[in-house]
Each structure stands twice: as C-alpha cells, then as structure tokens.
PDB file of N, CA, C and O in Angstrom:
ATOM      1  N   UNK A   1      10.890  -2.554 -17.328  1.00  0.00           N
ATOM      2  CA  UNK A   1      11.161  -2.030 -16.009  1.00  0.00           C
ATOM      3  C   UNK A   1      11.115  -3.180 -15.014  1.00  0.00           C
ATOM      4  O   UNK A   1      10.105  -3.872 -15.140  1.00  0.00           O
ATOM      5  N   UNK A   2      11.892  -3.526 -14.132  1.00  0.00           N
ATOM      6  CA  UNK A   2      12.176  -4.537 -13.254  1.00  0.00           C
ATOM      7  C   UNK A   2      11.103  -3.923 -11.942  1.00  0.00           C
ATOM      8  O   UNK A   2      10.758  -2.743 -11.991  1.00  0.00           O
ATOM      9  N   UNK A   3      10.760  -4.569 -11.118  1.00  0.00           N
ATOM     10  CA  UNK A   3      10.055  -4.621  -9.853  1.00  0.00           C
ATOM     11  C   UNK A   3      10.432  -3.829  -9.203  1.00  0.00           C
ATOM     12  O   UNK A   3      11.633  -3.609  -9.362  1.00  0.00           O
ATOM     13  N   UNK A   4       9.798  -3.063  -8.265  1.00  0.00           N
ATOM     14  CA  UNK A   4      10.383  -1.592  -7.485  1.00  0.00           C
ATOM     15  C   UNK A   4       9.605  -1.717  -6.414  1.00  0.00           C
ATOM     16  O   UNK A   4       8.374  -1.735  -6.394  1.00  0.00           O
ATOM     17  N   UNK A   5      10.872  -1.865  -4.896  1.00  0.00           N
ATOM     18  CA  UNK A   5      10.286  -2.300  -3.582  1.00  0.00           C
ATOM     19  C   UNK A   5      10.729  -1.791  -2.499  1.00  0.00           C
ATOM     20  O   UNK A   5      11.919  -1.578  -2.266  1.00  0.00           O
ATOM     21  N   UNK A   6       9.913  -1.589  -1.852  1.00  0.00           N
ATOM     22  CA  UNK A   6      10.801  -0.764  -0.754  1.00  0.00           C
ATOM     23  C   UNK A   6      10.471  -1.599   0.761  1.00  0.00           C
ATOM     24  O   UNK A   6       9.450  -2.108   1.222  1.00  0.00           O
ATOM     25  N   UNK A   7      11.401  -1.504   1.090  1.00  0.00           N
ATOM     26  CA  UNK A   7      11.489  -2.742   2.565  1.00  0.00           C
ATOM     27  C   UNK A   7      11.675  -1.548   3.722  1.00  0.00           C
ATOM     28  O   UNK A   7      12.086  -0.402   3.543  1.00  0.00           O
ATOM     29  N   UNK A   8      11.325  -2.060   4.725  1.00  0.00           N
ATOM     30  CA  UNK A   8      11.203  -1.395   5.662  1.00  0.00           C
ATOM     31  C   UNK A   8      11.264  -1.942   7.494  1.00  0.00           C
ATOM     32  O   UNK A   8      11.857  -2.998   7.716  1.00  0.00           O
ATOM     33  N   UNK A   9      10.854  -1.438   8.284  1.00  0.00           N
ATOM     34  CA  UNK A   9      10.345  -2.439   9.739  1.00  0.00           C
ATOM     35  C   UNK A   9       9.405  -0.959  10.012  1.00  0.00           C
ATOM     36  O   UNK A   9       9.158   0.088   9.414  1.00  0.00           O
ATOM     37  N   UNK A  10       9.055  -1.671  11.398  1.00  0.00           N
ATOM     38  CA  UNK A  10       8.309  -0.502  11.926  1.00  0.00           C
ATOM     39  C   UNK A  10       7.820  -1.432  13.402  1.00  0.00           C
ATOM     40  O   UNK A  10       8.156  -2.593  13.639  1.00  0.00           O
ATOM     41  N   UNK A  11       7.066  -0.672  14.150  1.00  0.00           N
ATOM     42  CA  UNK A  11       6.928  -1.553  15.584  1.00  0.00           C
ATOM     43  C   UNK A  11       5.419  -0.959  15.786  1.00  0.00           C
ATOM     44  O   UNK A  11       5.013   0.091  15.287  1.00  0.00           O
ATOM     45  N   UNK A  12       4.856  -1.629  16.415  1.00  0.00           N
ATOM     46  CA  UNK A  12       3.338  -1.334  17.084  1.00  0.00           C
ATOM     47  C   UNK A  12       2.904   0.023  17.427  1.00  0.00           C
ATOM     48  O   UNK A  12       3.003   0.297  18.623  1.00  0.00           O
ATOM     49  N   UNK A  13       2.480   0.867  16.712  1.00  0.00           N
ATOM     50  CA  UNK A  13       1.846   2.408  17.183  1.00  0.00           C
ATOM     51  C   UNK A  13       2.489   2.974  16.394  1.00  0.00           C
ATOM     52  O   UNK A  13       2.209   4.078  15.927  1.00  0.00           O
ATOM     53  N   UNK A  14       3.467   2.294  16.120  1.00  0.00           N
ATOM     54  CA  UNK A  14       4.470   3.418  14.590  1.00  0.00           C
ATOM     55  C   UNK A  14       3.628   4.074  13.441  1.00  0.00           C
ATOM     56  O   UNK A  14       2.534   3.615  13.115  1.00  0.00           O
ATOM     57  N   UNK A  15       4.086   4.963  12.957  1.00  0.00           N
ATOM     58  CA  UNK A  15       3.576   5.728  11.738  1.00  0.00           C
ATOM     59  C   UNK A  15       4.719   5.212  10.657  1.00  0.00           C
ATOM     60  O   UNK A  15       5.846   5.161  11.152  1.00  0.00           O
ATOM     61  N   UNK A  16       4.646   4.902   9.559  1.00  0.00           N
ATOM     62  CA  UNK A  16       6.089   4.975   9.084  1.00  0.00           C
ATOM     63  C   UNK A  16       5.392   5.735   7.080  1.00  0.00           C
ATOM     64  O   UNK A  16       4.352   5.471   6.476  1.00  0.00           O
ATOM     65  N   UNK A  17       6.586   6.673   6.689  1.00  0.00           N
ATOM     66  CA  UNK A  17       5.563   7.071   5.434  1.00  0.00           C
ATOM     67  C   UNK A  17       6.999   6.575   4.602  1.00  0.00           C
ATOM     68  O   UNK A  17       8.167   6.487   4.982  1.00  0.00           O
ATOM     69  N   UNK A  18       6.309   6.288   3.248  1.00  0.00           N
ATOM     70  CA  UNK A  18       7.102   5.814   1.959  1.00  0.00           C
ATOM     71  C   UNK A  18       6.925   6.738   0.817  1.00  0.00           C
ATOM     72  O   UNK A  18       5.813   7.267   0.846  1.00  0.00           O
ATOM     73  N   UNK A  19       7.680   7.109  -0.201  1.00  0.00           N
ATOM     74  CA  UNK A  19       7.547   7.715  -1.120  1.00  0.00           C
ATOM     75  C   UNK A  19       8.149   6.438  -2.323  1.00  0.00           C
ATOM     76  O   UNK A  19       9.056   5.647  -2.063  1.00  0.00           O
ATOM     77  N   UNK A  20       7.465   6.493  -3.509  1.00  0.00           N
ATOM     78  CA  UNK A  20       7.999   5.821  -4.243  1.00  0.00           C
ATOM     79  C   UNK A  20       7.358   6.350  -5.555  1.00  0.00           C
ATOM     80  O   UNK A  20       6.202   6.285  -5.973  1.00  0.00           O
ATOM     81  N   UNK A  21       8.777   7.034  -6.193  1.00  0.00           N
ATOM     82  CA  UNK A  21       8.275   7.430  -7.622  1.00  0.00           C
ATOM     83  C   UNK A  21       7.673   6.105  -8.795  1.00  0.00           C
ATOM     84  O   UNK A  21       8.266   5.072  -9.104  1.00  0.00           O
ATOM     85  N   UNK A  22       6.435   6.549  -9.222  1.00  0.00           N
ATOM     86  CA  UNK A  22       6.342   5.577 -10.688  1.00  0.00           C
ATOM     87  C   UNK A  22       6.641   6.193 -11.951  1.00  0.00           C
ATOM     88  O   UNK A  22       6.754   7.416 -11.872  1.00  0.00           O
ATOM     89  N   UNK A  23       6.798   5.703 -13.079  1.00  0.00           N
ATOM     90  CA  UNK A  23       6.883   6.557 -14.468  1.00  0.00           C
ATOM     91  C   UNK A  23       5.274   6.790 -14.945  1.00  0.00           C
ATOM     92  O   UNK A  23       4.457   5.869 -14.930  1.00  0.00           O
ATOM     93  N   UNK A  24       5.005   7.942 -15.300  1.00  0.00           N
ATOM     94  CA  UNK A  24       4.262   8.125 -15.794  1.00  0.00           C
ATOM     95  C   UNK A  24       3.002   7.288 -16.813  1.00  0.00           C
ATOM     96  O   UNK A  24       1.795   7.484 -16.955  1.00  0.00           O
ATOM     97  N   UNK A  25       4.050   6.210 -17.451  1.00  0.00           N
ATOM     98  CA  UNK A  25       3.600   5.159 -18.341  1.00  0.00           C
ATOM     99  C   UNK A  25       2.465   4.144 -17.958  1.00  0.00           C
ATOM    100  O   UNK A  25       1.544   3.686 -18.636  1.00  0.00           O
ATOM    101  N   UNK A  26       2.886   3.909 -16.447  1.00  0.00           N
ATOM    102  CA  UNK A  26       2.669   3.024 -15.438  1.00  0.00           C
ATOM    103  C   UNK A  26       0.981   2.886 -15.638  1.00  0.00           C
ATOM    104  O   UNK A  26       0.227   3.849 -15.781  1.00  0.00           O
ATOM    105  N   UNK A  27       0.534   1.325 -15.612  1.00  0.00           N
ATOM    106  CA  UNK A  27      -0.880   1.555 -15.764  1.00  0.00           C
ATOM    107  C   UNK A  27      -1.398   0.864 -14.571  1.00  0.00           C
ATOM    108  O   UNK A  27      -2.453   1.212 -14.040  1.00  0.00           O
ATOM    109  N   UNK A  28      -0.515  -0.323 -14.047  1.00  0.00           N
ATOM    110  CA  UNK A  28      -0.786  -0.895 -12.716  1.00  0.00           C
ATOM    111  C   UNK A  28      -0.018  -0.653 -11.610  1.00  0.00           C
ATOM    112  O   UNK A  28       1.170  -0.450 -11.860  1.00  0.00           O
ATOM    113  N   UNK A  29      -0.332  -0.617 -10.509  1.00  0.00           N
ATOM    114  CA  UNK A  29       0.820  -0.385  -9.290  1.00  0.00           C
ATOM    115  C   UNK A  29      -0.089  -1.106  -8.388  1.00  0.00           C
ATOM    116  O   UNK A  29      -1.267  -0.957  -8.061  1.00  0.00           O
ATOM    117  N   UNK A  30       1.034  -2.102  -8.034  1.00  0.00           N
ATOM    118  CA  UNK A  30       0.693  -3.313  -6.806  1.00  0.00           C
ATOM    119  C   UNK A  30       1.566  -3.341  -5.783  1.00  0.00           C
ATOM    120  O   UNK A  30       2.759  -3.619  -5.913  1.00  0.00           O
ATOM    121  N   UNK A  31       0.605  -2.850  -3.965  1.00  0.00           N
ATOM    122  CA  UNK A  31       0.953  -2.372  -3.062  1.00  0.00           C
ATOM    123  C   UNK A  31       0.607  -3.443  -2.644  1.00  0.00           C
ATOM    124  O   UNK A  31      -0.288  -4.098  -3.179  1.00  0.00           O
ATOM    125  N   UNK A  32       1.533  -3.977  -1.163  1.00  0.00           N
ATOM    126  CA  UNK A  32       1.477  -5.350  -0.514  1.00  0.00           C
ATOM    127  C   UNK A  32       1.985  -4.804   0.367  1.00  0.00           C
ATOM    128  O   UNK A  32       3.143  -4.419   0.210  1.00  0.00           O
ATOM    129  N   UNK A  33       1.238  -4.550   1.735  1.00  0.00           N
ATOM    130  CA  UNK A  33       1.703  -4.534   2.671  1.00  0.00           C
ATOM    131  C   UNK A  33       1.472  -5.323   4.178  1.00  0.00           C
ATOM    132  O   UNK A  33       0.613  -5.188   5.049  1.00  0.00           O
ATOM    133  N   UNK A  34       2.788  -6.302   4.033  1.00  0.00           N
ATOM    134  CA  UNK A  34       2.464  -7.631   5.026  1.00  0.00           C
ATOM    135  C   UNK A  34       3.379  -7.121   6.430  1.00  0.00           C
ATOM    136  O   UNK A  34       4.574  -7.003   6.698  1.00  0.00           O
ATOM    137  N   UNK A  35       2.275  -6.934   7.033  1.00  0.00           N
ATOM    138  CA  UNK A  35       2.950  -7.545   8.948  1.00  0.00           C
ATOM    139  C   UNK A  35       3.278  -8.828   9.238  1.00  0.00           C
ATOM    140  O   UNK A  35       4.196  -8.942  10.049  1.00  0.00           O
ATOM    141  N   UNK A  36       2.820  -9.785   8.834  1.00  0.00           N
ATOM    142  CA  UNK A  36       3.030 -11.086   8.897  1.00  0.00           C
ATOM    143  C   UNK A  36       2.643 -10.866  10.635  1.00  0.00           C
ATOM    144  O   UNK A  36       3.527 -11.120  11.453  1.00  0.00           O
ATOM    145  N   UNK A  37       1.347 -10.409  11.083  1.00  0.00           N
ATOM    146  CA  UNK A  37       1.123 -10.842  12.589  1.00  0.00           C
ATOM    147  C   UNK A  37      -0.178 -10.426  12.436  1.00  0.00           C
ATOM    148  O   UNK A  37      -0.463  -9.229  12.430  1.00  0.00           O
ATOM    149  N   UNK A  38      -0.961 -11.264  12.317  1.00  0.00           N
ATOM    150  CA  UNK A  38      -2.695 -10.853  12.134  1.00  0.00           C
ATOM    151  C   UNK A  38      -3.428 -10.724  13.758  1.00  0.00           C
ATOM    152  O   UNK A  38      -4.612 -10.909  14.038  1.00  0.00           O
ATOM    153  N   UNK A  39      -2.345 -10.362  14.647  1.00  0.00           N
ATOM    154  CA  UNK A  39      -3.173  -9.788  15.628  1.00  0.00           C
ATOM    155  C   UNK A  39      -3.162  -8.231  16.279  1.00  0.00           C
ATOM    156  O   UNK A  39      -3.462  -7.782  17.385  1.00  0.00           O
ATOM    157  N   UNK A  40      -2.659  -7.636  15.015  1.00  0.00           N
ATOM    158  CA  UNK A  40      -2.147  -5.925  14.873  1.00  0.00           C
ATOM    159  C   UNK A  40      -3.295  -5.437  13.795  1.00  0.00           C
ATOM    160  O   UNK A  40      -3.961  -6.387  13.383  1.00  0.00           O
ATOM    161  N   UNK A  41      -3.642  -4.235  13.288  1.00  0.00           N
ATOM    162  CA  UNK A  41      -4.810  -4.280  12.698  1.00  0.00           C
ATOM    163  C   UNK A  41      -3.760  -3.275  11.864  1.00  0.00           C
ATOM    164  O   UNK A  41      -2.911  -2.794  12.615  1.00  0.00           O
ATOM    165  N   UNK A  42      -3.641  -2.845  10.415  1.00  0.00           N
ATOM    166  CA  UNK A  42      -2.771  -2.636   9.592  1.00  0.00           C
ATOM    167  C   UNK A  42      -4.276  -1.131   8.905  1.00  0.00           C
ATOM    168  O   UNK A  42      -5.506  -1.168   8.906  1.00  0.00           O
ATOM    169  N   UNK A  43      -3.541  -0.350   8.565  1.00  0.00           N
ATOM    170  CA  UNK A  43      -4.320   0.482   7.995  1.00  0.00           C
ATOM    171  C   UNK A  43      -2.906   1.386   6.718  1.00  0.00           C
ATOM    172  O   UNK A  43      -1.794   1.612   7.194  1.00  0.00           O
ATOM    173  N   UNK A  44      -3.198   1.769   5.243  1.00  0.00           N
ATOM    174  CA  UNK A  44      -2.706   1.719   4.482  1.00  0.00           C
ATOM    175  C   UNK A  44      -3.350   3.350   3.937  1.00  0.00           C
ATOM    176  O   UNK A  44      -4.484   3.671   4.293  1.00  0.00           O
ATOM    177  N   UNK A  45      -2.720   4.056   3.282  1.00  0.00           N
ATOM    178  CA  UNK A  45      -3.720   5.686   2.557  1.00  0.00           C
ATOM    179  C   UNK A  45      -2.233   6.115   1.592  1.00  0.00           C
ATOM    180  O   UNK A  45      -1.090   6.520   1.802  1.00  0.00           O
ATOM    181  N   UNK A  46      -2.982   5.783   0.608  1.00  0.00           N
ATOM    182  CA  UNK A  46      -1.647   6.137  -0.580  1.00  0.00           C
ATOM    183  C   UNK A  46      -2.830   7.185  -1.342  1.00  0.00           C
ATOM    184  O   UNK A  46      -4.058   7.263  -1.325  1.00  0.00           O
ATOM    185  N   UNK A  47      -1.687   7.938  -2.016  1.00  0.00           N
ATOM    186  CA  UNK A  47      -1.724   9.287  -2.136  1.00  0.00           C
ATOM    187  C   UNK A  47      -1.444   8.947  -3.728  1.00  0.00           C
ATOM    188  O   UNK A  47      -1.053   7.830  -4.065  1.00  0.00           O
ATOM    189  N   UNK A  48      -1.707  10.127  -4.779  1.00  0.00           N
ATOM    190  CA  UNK A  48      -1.474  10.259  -5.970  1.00  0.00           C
ATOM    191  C   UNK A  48      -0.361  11.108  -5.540  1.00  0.00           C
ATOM    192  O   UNK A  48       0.012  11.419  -4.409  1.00  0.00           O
ATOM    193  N   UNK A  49       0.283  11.548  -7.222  1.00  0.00           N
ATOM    194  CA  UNK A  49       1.502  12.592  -7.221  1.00  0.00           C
ATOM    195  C   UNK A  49       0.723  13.986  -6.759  1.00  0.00           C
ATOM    196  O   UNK A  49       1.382  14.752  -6.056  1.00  0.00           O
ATOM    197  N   UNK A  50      -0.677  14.378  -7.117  1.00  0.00           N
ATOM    198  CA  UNK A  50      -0.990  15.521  -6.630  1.00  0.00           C
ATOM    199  C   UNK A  50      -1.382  16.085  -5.189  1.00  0.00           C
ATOM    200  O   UNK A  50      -1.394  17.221  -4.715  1.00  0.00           O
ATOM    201  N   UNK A  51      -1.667  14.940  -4.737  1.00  0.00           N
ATOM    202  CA  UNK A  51      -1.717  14.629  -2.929  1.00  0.00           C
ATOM    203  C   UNK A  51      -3.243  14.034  -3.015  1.00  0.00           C
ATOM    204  O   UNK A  51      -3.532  13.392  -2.005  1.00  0.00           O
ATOM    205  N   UNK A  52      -4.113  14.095  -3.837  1.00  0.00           N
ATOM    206  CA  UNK A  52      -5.001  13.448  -3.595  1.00  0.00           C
ATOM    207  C   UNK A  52      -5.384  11.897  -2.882  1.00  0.00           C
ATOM    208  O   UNK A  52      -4.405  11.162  -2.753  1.00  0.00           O
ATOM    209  N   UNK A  53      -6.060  11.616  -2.644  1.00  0.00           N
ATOM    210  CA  UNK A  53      -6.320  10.177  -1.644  1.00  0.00           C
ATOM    211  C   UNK A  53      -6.531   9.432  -2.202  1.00  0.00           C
ATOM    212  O   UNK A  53      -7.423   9.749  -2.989  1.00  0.00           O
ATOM    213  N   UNK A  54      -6.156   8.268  -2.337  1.00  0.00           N
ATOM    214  CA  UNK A  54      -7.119   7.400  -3.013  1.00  0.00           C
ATOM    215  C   UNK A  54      -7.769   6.244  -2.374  1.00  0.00           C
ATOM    216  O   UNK A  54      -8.374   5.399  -3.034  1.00  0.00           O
ATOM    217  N   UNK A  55      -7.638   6.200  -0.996  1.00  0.00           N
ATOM    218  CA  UNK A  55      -8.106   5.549   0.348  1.00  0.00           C
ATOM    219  C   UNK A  55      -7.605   5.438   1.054  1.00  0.00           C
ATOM    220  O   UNK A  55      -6.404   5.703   1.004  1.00  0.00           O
ATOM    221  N   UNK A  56      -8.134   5.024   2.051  1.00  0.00           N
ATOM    222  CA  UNK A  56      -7.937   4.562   3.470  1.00  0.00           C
ATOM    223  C   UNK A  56      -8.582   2.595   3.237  1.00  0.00           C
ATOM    224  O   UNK A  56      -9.705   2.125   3.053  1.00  0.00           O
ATOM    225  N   UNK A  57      -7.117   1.922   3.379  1.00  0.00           N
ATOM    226  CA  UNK A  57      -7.472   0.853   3.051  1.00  0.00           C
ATOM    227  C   UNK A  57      -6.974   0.377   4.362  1.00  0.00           C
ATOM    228  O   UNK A  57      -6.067   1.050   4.851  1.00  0.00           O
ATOM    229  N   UNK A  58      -7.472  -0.850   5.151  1.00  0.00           N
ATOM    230  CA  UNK A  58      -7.838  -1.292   6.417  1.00  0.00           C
ATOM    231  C   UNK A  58      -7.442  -3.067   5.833  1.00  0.00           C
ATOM    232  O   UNK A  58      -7.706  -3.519   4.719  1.00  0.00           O
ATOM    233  N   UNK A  59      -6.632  -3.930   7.186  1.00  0.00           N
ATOM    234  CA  UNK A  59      -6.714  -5.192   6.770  1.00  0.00           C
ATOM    235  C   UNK A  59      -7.759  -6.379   6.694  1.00  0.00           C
ATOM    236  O   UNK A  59      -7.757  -7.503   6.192  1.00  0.00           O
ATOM    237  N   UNK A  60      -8.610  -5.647   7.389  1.00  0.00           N
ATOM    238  CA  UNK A  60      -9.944  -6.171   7.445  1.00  0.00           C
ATOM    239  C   UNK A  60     -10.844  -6.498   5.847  1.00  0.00           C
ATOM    240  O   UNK A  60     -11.603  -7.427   5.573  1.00  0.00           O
ATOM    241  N   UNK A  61     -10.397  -5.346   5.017  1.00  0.00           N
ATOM    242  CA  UNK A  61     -11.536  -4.628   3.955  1.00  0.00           C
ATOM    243  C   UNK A  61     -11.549  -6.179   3.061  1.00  0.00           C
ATOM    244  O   UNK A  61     -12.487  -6.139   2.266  1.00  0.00           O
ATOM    245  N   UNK A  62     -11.031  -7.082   2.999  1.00  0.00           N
ATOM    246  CA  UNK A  62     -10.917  -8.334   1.890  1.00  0.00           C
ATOM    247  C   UNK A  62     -12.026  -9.741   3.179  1.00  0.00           C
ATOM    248  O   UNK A  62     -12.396 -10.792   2.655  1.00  0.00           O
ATOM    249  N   UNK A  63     -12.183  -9.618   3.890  1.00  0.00           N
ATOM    250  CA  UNK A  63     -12.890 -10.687   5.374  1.00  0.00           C
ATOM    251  C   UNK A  63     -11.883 -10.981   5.982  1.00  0.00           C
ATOM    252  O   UNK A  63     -12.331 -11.213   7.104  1.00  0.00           O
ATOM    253  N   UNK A  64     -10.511 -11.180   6.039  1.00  0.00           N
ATOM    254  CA  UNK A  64      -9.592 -11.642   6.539  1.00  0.00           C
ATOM    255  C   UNK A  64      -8.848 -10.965   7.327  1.00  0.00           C
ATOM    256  O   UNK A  64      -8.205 -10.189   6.620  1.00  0.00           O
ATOM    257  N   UNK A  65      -8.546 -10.814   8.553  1.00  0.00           N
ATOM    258  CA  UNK A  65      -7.983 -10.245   9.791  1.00  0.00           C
ATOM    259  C   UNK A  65      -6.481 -10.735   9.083  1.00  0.00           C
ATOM    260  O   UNK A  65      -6.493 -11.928   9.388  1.00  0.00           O
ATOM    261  N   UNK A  66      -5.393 -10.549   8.434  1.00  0.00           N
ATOM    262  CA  UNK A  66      -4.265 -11.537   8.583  1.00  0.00           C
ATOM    263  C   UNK A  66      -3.103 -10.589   8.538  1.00  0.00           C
ATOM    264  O   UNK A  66      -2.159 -10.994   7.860  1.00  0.00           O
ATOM    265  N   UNK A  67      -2.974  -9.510   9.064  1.00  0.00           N
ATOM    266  CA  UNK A  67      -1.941  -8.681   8.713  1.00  0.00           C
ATOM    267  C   UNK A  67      -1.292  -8.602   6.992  1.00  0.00           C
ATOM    268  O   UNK A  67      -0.223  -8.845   6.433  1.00  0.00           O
ATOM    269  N   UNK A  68      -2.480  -8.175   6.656  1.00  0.00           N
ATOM    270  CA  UNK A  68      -1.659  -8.193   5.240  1.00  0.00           C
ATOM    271  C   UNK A  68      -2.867  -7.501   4.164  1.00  0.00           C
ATOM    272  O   UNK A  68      -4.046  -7.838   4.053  1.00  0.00           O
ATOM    273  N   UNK A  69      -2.076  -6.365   3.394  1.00  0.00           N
ATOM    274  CA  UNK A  69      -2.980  -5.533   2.765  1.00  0.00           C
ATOM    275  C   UNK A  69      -2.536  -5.605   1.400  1.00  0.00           C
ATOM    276  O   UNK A  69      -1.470  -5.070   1.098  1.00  0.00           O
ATOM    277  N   UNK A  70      -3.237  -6.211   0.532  1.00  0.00           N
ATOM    278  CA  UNK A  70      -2.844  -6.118  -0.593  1.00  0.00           C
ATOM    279  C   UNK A  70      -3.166  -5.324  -2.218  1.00  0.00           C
ATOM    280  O   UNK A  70      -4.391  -5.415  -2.130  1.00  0.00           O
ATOM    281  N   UNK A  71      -3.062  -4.990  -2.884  1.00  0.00           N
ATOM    282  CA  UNK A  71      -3.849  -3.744  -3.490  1.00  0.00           C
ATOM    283  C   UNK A  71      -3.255  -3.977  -4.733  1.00  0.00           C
ATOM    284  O   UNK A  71      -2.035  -4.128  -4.784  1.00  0.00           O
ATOM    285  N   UNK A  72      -4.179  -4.044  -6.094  1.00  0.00           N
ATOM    286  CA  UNK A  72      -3.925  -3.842  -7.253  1.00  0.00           C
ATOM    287  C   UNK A  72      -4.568  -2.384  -7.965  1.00  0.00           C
ATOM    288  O   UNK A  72      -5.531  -2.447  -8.730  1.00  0.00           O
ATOM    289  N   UNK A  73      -3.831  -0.931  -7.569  1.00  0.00           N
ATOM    290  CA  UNK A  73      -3.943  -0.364  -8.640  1.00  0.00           C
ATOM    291  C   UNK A  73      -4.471   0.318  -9.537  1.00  0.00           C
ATOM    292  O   UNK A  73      -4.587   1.477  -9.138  1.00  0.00           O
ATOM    293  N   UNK A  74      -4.784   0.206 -10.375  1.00  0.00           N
ATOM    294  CA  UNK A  74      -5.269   0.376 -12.022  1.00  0.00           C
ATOM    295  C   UNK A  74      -5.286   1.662 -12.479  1.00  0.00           C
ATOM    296  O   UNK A  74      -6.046   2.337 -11.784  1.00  0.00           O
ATOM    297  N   UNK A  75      -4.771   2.285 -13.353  1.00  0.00           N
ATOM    298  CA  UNK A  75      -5.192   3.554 -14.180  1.00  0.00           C
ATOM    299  C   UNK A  75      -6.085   3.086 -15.295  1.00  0.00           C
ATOM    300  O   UNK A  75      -5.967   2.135 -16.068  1.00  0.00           O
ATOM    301  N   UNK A  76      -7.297   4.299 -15.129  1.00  0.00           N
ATOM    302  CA  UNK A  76      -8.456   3.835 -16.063  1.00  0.00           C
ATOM    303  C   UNK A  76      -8.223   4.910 -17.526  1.00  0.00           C
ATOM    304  O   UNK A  76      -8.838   4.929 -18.593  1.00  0.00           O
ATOM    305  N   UNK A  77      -6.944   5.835 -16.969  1.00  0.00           N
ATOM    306  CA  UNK A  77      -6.502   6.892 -18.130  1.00  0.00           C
ATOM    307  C   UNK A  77      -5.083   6.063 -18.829  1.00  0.00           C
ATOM    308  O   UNK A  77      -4.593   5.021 -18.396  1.00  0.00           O
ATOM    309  N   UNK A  78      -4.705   6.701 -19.780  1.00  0.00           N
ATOM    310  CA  UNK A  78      -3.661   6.108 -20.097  1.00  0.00           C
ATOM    311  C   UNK A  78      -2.878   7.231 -20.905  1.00  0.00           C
ATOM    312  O   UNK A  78      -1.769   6.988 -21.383  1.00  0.00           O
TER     313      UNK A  78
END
C-alpha cells in the first residue's frame, strides 16, 4: 500500500475535519500535522471508525511550541 495523505489549508480560528479511510490490516497510522507557524497553538482529536476518542492531542504535549503535531499510532490488536 503506497502512503495516504490528505493536504489541506485552513486559517486562524478555523475548524477544519478530515476523514480518511484505513484497511483494516493497518497496524500503524502516522498523523503529522504541521502549521509550519509555532506562534498558533495547534490542537488535533482523531476518532476510531466507531467514534470513539483516542485524544485530544495539543502542540505543546512533546516540550516544543513549533506548530507541528506529530503522532505514531499503533494497534496493540491485530
């Protein structure tokens, strides 16, 4: 399976939502989401297929203010 990305814009106060199917198979899914302007504060909440949460991830949460949220993933089922 080749890389699966979805591009976008958005502007200051925006909401913007993404859907992106995975295959079932899938054991990692790596979310990157760069502002490229670390003086905007970036907040991220991805959802399973059942709607469940699986956080509220913030650009702060790694020490680094830098507009940029990056996230590896993991299924611990298979």
């Amino acid at each position: 399976m080749g890389i699966l990305t979805v591009y976008d814009t958005i502007s200051q106060g925006e909401t913007n939502f993404h859907e992106k199917s995975v295959s079932s198979g899938l054991t990692l899914l790596v979310v990157d989401l760069n502002w490229g302007d670390s003086t905007d504060s970036l907040r991220l909440k991805v959802y399973t297929p059942s709607g469940a949460l699986l956080g509220t991830y913030y650009d702060s949460v790694d020490g680094t203010t830098d507009g940029r949220i990056y996230l590896y993933i993991v299924s611990l089922t298979v």
